[in-house]
C-alpha positions, 0 to 999 in steps of 0.5 A: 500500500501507498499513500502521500503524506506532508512531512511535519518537519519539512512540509515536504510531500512523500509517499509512504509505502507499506510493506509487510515483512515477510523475510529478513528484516536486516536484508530489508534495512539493508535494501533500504540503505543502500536506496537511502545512500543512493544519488542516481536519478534512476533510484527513487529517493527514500528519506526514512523508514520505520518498523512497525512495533510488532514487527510485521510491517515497515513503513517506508518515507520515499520521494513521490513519483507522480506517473506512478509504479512501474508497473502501472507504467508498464501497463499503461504503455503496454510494453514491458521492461527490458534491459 
């Protein structure tokens, strides 16, 4: 699941994703670092994330990208992604 979000500190408009954890929580965090550390403009930007208190989900603050996933790019040009 995806919303947008305003962040309080900065005003800055986010997109929260909410992901259940289904495996490695420290492969996750791993993942999710190495996104944070990134300075590609092919890499969505993530400002923070945060575990849920029972640990099932993690709430990831990311840059909003406003064509959506790409699989609703996909979809909607009705190509797929190749390399």
């Amino acid at each position: 699941t995806v919303w947008t979000a305003k962040e309080l500190r900065t005003g800055r408009r986010t997109a929260v994703k909410i992901v259940q954890i289904d495996g490695d929580l420290d492969e996750i965090k791993q993942e999710i670092s190495i996104m944070r550390n990134s300075q590609s403009d092919f890499i969505v930007k993530v400002y923070s994330s945060y575990v849920s208190l029972d640990k099932a989900h993690i709430w990831i603050s990311m840059e909003v990208c406003e064509a959506g996933s790409v699989n609703d790019l996909m979809f909607v040009t009705d190509q797929l992604l190749t390399l």
